[in-house]
Backbone of each chain as nested JSON, in Angstrom:
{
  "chains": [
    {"id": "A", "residues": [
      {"number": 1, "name": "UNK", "atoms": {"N": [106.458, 110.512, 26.894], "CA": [107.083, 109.264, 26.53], "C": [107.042, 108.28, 27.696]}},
      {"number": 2, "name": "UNK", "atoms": {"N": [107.285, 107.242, 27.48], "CA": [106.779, 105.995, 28.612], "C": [108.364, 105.411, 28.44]}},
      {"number": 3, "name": "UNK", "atoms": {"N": [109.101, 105.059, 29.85], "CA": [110.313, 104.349, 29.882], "C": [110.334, 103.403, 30.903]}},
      {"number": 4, "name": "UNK", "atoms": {"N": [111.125, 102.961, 30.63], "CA": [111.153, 101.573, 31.294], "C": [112.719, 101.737, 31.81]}},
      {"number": 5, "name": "UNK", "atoms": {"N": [113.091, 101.475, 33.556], "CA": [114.161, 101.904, 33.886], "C": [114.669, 100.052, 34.723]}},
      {"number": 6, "name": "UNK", "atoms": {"N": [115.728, 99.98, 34.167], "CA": [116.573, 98.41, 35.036], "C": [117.377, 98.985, 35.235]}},
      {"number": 7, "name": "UNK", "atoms": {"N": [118.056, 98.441, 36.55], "CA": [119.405, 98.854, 37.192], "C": [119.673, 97.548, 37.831]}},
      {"number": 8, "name": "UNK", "atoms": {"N": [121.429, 97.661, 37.823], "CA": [121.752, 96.489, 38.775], "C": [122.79, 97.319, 39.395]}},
      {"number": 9, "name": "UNK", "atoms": {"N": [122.67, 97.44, 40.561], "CA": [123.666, 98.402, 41.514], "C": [124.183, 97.672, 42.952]}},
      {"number": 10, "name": "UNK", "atoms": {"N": [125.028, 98.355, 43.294], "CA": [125.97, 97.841, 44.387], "C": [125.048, 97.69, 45.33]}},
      {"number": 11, "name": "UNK", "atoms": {"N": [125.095, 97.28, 46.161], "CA": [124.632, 96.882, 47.691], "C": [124.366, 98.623, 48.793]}},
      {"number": 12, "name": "UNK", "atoms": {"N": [125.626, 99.351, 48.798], "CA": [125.262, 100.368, 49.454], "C": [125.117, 101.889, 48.332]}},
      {"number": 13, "name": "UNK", "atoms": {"N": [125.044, 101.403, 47.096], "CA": [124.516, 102.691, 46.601], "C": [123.173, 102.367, 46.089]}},
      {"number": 14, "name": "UNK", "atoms": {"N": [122.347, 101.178, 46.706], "CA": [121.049, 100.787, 45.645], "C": [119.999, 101.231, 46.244]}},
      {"number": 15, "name": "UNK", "atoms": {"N": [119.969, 101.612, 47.767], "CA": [118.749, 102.081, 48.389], "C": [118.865, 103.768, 48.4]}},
      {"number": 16, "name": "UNK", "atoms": {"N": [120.416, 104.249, 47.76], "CA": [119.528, 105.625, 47.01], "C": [119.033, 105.765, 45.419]}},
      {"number": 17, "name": "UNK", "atoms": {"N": [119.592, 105.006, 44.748], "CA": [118.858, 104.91, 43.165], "C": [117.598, 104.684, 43.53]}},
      {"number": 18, "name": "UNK", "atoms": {"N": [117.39, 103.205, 44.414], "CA": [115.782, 103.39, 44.515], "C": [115.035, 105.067, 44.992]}},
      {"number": 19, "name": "UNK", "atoms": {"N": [115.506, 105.325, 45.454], "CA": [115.282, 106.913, 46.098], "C": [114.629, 107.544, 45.111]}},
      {"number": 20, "name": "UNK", "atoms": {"N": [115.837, 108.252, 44.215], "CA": [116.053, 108.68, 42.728], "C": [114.683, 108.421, 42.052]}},
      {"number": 21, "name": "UNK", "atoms": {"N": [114.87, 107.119, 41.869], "CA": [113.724, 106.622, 40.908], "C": [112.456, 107.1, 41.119]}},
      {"number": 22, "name": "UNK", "atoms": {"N": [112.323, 106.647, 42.521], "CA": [110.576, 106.351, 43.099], "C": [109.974, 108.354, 42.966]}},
      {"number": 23, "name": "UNK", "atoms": {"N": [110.731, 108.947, 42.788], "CA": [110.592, 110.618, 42.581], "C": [109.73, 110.294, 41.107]}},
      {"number": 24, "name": "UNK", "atoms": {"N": [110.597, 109.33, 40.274], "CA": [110.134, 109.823, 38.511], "C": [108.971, 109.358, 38.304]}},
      {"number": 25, "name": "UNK", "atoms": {"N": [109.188, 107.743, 38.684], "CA": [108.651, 106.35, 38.285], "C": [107.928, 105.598, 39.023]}},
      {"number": 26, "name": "UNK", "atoms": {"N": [107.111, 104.589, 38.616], "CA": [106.295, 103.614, 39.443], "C": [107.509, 102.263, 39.427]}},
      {"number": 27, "name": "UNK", "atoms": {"N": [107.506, 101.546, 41.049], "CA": [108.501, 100.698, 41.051], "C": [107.177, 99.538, 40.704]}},
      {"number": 28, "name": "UNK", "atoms": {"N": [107.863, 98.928, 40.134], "CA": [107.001, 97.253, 39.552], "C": [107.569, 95.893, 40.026]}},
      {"number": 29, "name": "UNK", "atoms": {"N": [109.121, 96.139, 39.879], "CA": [109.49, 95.067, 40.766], "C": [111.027, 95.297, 40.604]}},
      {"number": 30, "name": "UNK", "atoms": {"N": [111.498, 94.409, 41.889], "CA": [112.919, 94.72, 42.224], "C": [113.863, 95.071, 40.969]}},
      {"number": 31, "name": "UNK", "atoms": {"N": [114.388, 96.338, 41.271], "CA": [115.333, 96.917, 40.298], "C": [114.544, 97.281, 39.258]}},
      {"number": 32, "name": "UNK", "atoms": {"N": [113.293, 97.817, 38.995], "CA": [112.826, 97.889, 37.564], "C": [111.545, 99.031, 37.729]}},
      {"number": 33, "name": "UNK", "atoms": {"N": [111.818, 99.648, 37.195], "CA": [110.643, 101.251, 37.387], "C": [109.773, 101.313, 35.453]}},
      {"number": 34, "name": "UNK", "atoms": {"N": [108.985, 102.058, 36.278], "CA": [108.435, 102.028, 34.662], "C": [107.387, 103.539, 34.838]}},
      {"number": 35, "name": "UNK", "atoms": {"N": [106.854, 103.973, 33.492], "CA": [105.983, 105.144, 33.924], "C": [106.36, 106.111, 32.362]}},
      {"number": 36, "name": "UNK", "atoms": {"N": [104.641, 107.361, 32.436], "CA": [105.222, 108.104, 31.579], "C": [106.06, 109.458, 32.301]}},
      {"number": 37, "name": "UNK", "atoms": {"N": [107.139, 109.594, 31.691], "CA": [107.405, 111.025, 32.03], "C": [107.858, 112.075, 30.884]}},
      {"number": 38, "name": "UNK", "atoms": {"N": [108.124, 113.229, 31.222], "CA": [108.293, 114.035, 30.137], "C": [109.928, 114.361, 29.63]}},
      {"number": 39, "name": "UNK", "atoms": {"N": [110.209, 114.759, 28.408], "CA": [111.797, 114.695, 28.403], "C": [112.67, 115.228, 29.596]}},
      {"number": 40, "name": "UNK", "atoms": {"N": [111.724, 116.332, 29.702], "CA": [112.6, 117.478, 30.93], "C": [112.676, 116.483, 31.968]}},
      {"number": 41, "name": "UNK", "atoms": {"N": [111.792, 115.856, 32.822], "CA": [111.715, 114.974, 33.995], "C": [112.946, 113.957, 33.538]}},
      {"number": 42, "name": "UNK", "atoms": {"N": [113.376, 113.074, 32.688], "CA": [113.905, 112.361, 32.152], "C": [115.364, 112.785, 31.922]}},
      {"number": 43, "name": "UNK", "atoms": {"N": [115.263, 113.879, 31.874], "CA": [116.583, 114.376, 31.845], "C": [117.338, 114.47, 33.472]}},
      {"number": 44, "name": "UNK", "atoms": {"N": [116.28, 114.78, 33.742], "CA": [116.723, 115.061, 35.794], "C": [116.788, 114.243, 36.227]}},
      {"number": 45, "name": "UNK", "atoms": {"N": [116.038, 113.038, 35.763], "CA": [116.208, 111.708, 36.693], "C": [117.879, 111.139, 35.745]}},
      {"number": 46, "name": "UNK", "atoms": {"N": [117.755, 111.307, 34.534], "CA": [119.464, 110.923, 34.375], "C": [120.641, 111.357, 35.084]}},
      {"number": 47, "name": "UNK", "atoms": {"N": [120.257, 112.642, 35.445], "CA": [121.396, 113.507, 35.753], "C": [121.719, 113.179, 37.438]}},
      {"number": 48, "name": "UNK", "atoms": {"N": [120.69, 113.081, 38.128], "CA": [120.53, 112.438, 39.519], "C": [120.831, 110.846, 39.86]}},
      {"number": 49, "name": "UNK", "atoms": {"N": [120.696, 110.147, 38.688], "CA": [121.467, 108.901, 38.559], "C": [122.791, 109.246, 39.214]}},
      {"number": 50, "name": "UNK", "atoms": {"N": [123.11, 109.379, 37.847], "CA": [125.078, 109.678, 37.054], "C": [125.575, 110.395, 38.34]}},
      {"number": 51, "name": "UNK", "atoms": {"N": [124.941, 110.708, 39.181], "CA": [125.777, 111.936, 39.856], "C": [125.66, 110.72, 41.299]}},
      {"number": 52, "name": "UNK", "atoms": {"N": [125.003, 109.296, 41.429], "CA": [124.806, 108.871, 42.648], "C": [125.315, 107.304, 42.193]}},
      {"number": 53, "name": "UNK", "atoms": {"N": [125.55, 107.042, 40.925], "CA": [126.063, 105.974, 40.727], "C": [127.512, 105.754, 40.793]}},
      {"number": 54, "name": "UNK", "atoms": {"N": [128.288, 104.725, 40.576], "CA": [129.812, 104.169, 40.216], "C": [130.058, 103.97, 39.037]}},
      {"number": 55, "name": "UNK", "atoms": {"N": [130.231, 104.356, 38.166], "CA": [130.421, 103.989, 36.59], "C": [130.814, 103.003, 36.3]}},
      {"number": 56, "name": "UNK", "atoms": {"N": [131.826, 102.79, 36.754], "CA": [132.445, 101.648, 36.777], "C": [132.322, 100.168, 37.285]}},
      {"number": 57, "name": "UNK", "atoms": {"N": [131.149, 100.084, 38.155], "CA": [130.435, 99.189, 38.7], "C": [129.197, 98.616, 38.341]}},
      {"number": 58, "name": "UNK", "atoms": {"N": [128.487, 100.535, 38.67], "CA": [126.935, 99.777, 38.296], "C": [126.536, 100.08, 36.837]}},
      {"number": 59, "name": "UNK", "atoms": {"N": [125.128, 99.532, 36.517], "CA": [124.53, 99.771, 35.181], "C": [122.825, 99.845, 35.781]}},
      {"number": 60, "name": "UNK", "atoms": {"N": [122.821, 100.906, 34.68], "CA": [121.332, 101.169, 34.754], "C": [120.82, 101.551, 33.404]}},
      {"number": 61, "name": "UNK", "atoms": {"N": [119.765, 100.658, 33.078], "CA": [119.304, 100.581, 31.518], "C": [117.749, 101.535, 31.625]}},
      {"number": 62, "name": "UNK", "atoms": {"N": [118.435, 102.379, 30.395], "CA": [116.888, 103.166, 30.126], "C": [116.139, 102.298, 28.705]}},
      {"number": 63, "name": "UNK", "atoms": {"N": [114.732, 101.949, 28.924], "CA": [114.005, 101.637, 26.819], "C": [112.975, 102.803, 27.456]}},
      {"number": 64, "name": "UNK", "atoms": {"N": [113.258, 103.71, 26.257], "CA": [112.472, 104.766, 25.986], "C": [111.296, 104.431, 24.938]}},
      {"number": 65, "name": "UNK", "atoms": {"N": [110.414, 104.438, 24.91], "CA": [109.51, 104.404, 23.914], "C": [108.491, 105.501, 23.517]}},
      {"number": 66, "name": "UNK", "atoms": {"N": [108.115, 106.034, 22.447], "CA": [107.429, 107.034, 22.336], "C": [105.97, 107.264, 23.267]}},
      {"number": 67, "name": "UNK", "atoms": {"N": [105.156, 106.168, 23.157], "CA": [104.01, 106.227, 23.48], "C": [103.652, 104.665, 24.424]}},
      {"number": 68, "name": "UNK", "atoms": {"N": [103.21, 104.944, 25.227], "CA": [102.911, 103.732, 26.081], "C": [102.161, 102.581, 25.529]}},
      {"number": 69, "name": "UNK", "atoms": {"N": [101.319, 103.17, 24.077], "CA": [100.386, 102.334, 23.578], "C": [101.021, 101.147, 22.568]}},
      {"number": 70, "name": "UNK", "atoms": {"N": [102.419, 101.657, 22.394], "CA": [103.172, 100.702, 21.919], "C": [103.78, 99.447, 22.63]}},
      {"number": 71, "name": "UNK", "atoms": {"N": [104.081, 99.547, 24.169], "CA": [104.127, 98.309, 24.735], "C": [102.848, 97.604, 25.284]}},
      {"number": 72, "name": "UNK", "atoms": {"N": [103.055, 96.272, 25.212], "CA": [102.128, 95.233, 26.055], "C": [102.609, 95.063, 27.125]}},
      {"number": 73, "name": "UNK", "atoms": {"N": [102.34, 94.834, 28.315], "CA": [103.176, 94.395, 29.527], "C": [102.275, 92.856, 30.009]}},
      {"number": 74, "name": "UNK", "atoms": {"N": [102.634, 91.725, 30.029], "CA": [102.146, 90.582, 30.805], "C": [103.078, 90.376, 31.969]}},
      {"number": 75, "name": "UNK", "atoms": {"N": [102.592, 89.207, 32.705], "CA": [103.007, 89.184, 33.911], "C": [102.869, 87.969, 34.199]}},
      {"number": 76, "name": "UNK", "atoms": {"N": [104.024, 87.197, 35.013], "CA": [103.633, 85.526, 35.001], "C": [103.706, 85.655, 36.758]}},
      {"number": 77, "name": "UNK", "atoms": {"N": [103.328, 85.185, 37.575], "CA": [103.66, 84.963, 38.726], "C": [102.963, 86.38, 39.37]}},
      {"number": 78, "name": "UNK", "atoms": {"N": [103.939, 86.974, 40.49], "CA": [103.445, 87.528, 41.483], "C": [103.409, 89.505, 40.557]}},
      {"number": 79, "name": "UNK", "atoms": {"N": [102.349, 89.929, 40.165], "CA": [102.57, 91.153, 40.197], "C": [102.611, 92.341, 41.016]}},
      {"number": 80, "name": "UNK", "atoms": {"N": [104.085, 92.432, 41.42], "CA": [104.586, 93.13, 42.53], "C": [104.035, 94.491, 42.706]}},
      {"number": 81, "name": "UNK", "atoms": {"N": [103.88, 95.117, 41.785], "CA": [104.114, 96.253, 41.57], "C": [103.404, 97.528, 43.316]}},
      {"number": 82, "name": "UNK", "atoms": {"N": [103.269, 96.759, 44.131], "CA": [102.979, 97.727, 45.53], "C": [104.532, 97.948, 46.815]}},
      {"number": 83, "name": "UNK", "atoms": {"N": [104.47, 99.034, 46.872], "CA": [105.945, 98.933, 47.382], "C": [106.185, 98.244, 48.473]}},
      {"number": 84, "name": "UNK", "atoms": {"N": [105.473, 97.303, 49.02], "CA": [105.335, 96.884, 50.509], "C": [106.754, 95.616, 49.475]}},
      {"number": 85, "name": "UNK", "atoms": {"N": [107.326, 95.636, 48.656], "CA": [108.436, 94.622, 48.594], "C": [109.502, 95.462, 47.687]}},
      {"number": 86, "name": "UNK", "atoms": {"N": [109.565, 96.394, 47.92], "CA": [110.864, 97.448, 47.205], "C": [112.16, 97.073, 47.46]}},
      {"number": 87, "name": "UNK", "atoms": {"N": [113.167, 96.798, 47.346], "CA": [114.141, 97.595, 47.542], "C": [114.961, 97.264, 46.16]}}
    ]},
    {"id": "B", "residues": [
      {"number": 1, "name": "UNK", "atoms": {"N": [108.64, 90.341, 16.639], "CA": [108.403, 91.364, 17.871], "C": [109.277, 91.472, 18.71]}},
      {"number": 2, "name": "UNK", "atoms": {"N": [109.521, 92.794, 19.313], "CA": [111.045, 92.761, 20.549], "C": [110.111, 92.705, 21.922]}},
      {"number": 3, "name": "UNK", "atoms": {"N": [111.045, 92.21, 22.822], "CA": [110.709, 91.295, 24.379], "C": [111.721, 92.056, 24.937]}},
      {"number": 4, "name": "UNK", "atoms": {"N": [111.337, 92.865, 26.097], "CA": [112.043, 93.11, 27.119], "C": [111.718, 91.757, 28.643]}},
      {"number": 5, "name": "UNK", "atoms": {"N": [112.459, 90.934, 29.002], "CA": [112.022, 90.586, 29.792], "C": [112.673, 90.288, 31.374]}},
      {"number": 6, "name": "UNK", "atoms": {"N": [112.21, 90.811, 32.753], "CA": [112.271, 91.608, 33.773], "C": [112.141, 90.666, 34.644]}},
      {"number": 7, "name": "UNK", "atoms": {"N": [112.744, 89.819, 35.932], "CA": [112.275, 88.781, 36.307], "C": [112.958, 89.152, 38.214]}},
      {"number": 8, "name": "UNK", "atoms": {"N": [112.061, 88.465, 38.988], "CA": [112.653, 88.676, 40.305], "C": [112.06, 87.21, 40.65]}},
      {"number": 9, "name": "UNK", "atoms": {"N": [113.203, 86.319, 40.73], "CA": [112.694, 84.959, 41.158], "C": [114.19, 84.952, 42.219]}},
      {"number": 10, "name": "UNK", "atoms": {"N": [113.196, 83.822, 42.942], "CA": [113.677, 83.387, 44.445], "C": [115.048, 82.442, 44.309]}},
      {"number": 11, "name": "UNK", "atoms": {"N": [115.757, 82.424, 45.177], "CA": [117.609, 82.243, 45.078], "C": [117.58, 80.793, 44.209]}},
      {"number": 12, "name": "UNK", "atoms": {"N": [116.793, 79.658, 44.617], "CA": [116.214, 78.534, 44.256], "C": [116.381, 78.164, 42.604]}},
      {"number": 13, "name": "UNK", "atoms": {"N": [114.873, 79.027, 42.213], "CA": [115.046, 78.708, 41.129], "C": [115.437, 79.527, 39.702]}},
      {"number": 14, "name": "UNK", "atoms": {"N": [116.472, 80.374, 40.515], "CA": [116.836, 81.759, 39.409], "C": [117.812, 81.211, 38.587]}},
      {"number": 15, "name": "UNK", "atoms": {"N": [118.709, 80.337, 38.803], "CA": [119.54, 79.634, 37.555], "C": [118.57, 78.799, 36.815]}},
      {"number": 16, "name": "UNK", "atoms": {"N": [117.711, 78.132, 37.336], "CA": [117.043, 77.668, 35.995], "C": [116.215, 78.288, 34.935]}},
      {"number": 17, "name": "UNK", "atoms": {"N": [116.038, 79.961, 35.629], "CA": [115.159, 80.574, 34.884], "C": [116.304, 81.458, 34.166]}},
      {"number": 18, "name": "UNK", "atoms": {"N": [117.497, 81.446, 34.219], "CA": [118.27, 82.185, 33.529], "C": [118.817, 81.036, 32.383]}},
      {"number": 19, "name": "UNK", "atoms": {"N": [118.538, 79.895, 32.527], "CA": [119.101, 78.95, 31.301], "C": [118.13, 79.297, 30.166]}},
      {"number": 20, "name": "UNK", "atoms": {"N": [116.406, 79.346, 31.25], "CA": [115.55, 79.229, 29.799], "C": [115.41, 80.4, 29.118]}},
      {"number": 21, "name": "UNK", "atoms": {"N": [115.522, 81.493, 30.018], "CA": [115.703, 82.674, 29.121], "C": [116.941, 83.082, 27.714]}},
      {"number": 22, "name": "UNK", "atoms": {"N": [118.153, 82.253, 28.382], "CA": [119.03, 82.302, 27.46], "C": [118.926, 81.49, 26.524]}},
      {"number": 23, "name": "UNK", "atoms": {"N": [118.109, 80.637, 25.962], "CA": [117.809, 79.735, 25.483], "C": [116.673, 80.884, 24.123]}},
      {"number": 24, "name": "UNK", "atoms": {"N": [116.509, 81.764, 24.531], "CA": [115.219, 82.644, 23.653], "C": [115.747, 84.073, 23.429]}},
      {"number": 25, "name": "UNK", "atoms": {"N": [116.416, 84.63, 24.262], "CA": [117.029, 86.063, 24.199], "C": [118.337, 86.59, 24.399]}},
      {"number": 26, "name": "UNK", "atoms": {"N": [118.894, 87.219, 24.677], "CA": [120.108, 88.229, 25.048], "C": [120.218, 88.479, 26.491]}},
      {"number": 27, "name": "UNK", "atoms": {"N": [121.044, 88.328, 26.989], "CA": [121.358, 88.547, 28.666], "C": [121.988, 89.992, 28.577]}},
      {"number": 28, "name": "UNK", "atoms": {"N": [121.377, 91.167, 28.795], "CA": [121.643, 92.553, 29.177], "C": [121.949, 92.755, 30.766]}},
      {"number": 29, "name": "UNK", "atoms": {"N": [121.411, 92.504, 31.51], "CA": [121.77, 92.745, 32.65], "C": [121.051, 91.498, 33.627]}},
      {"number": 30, "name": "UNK", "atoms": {"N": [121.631, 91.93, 34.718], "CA": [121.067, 90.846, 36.172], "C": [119.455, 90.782, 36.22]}},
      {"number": 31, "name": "UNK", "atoms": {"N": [119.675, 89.68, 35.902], "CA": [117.635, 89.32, 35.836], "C": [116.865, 90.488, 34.7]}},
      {"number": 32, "name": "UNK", "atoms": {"N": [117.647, 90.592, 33.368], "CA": [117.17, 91.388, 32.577], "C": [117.38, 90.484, 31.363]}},
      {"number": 33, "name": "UNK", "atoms": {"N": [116.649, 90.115, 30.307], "CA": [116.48, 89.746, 28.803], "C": [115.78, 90.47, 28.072]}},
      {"number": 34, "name": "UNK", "atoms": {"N": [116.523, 90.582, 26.375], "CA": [115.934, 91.308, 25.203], "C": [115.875, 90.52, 24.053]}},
      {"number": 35, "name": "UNK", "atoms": {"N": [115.141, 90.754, 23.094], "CA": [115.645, 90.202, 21.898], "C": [114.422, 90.644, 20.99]}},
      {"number": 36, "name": "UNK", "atoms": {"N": [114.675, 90.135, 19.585], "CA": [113.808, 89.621, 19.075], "C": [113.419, 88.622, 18.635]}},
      {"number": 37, "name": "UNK", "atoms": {"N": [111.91, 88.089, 18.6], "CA": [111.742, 86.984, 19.423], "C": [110.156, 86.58, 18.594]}},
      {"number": 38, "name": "UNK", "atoms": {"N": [109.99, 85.44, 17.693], "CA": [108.458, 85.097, 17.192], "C": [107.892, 84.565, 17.961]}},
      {"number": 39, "name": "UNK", "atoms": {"N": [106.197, 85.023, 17.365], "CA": [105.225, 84.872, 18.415], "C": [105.282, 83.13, 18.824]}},
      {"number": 40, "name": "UNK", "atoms": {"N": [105.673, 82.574, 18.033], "CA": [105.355, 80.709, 18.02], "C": [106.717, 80.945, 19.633]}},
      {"number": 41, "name": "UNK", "atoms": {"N": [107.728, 81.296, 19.189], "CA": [108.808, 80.907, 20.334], "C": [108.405, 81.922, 21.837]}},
      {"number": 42, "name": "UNK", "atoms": {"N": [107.739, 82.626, 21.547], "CA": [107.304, 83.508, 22.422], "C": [106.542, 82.424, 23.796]}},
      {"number": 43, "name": "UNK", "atoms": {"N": [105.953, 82.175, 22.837], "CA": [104.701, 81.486, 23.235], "C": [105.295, 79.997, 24.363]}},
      {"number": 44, "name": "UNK", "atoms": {"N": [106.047, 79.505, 23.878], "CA": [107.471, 78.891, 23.863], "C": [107.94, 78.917, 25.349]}},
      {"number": 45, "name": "UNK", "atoms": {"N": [108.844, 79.916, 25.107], "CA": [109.282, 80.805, 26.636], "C": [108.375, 80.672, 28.03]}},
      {"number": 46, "name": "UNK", "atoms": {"N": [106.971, 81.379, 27.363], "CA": [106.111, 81.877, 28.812], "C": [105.738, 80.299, 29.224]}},
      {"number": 47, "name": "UNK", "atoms": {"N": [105.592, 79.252, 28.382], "CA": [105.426, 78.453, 29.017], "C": [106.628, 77.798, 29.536]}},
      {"number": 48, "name": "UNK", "atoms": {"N": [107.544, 77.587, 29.214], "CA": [108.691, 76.898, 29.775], "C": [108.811, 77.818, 31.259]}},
      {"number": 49, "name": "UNK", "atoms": {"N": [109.141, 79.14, 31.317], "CA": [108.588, 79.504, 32.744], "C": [107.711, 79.697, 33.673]}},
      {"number": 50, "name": "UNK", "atoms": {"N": [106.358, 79.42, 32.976], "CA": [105.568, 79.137, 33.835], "C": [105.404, 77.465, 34.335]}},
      {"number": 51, "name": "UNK", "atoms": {"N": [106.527, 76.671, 33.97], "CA": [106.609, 75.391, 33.806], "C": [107.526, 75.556, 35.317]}},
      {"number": 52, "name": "UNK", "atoms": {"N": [108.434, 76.485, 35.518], "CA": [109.736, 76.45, 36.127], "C": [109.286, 77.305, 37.411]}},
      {"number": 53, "name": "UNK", "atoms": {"N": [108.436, 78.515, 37.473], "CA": [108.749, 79.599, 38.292], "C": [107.768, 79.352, 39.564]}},
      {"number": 54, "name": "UNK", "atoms": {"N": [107.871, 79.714, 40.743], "CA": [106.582, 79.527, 41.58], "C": [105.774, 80.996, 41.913]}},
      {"number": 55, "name": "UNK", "atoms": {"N": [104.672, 80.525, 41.337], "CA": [103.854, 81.485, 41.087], "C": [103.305, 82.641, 42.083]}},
      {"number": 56, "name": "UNK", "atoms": {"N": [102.85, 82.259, 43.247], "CA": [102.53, 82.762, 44.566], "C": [103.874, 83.382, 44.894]}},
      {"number": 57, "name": "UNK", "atoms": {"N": [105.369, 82.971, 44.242], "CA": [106.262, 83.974, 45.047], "C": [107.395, 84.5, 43.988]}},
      {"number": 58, "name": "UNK", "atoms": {"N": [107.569, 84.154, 42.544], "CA": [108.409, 84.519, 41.91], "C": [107.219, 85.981, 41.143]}},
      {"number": 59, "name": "UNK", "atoms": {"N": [108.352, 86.58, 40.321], "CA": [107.726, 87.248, 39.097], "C": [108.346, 87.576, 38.05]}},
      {"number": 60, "name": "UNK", "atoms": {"N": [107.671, 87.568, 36.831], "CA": [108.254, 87.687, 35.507], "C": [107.549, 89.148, 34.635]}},
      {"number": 61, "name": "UNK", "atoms": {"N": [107.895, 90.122, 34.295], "CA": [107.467, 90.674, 33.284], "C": [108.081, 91.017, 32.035]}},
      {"number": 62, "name": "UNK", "atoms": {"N": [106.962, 90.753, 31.151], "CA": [107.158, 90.874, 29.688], "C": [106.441, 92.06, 29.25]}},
      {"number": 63, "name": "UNK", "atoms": {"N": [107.696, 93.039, 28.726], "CA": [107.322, 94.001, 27.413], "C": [107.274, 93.583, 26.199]}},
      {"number": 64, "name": "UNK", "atoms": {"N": [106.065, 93.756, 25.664], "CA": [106.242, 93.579, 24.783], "C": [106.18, 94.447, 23.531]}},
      {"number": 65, "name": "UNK", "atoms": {"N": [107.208, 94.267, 22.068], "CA": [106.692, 95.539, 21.267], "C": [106.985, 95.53, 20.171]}},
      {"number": 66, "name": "UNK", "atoms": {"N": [106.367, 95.807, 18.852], "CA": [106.178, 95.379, 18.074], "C": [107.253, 95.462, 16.91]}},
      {"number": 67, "name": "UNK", "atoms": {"N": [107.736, 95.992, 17.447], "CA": [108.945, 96.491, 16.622], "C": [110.277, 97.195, 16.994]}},
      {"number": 68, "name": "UNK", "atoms": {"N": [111.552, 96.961, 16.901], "CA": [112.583, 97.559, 17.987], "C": [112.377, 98.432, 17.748]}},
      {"number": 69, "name": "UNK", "atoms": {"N": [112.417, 99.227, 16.094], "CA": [112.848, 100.857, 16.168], "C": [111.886, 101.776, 17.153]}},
      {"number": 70, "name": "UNK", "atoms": {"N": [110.978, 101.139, 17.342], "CA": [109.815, 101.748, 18.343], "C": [110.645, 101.721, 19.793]}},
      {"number": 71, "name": "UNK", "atoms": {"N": [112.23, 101.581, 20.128], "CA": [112.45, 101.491, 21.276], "C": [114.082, 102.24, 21.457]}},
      {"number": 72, "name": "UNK", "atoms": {"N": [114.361, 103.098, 22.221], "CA": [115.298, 103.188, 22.31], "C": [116.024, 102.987, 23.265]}},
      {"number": 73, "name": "UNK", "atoms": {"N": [117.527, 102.624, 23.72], "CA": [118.315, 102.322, 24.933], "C": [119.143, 102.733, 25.02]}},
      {"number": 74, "name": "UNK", "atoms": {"N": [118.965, 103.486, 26.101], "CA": [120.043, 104.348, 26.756], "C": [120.704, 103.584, 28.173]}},
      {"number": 75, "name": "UNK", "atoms": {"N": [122.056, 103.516, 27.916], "CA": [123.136, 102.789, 29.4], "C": [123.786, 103.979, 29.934]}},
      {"number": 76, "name": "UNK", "atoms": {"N": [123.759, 103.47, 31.525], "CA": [124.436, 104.672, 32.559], "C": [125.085, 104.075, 33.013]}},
      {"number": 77, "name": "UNK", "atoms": {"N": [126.467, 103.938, 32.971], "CA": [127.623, 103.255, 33.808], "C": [128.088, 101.983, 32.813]}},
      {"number": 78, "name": "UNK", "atoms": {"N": [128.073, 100.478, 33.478], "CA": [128.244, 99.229, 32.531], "C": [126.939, 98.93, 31.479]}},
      {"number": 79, "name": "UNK", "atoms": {"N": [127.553, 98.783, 30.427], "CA": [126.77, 97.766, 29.549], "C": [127.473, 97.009, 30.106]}},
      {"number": 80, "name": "UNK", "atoms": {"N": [126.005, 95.784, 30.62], "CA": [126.78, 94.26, 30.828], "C": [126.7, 93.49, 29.778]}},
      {"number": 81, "name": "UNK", "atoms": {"N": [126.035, 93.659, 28.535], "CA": [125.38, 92.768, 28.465], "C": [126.469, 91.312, 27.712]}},
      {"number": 82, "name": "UNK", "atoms": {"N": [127.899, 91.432, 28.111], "CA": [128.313, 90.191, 28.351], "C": [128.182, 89.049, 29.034]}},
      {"number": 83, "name": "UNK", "atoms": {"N": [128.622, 87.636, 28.753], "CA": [127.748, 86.312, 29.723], "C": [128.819, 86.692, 30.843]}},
      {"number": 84, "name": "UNK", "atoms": {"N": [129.961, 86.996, 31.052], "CA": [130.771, 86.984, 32.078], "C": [130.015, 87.541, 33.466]}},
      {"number": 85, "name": "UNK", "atoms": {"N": [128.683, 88.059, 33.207], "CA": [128.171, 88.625, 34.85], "C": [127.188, 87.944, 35.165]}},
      {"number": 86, "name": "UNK", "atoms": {"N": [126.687, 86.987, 33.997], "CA": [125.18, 86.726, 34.274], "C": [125.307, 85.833, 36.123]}},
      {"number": 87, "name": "UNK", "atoms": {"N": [123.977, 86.412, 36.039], "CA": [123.157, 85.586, 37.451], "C": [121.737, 86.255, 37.206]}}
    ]}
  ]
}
């Protein structure tokens, strides 16, 4: 399955979500991962979230989609997607 | 068609790109829009931000997909997607 991961997180818990992530996912641009992975992987990267986030603060959005061939992705401006501008 | 759309623009001109987005979609999270959304207004959008954004240093991406049920969303911590947080 192919997901698409947004987060908007605090200031000192965001350079370990990025952490988290960059294990599952390809970073594309600030706060936003994307990639296929498998349920099992998907499950670990949830669970490694939840266990490093604030509930009560931050949010982090999963769109799951079955097959990658179902999204289009365009791009207006700079396509980031090389980590030399992560965080 | 449903629009995920993903944006990292510069301190400058990120309120104006959050008017035009709200102007076409749903404010889910910080520099995050969804909706569903026709191809005529689609069309609409990418130009009104490519009207607004600077190209060499902002970025915008669009998912696109053809259909919501083809998508599912999963939240970890806040659903924002109230106007009370936008930026």
């Amino acid at each position: 399955m192919y997901v698409i991961v947004t987060y908007d997180i605090e200031q000192e818990r965001v350079g370990k979500i990025l952490k988290v992530c960059r294990k599952y996912l390809n970073w594309v641009q600030n706060s936003v991962f994307e990639g296929e992975i498998t349920q099992a992987k998907f499950e670990k990267l949830k669970l490694e979230l939840q266990e490093n986030i604030e509930r009560s603060r931050d949010s982090v959005r999963f769109y799951i989609i079955s097959d990658k061939t179902l999204v289009t992705v365009e791009v207006l401006g700079q396509e980031k997607g090389s980590t030399s501008f992560m965080y």
